[in-house]
C-alpha positions as CSV (number, residue, x, y, z in Angstrom):
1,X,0.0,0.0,0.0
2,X,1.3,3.7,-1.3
3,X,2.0,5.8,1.9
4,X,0.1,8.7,2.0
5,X,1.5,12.3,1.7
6,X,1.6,13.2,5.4
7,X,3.0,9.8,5.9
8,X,5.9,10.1,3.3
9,X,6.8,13.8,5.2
10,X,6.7,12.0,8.8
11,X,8.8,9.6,7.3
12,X,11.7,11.9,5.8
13,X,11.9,13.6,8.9
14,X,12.3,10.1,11.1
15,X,15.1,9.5,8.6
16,X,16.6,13.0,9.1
17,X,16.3,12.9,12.8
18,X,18.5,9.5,12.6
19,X,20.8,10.9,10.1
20,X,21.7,13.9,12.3
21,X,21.6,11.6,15.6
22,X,24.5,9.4,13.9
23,X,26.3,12.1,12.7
24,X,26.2,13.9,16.3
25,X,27.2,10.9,18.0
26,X,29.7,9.6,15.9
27,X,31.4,13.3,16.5
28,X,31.2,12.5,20.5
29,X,32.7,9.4,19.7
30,X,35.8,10.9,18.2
31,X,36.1,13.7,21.2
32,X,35.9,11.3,23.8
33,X,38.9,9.7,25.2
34,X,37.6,7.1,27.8
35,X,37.1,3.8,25.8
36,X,33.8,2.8,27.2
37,X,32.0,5.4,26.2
38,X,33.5,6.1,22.8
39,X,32.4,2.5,22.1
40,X,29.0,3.3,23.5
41,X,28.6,6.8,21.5
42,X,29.9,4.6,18.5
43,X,27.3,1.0,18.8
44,X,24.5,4.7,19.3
45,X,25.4,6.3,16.3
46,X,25.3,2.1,13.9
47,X,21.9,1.9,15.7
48,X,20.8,5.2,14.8
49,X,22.6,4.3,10.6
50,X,21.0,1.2,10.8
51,X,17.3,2.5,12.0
52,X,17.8,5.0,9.3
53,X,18.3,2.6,6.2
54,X,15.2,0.4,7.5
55,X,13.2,3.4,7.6
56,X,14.8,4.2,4.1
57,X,12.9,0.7,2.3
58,X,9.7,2.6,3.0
59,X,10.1,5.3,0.8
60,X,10.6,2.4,-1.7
């Protein structure tokens, strides 16, 4: 089923709100020196990439 025009618009902005997320956390990642939370900010910032290309399949 075709998504709607509201529903495409919500959609981009999920997938912008994830793209920023990743890009903002991948920048803590590389400022932060203790090793624990680099990898944390790191595994946030694939989970936010990863989120973003699922959401990308429904735009089709």
């Amino acid at each position: 089923m075709p998504l709607n025009k509201q529903e495409l618009q919500n959609l981009r902005h999920l997938i912008g709100s994830h793209e920023t997320a990743s890009k903002k956390l991948e920048q803590y990642a590389q400022q932060c020196s203790d090793p624990e939370i680099k990898q944390m900010f790191q595994q946030s910032a694939q989970s936010a990439r990863s989120t973003m290309q699922k959401l990308m399949t429904f735009i089709g």
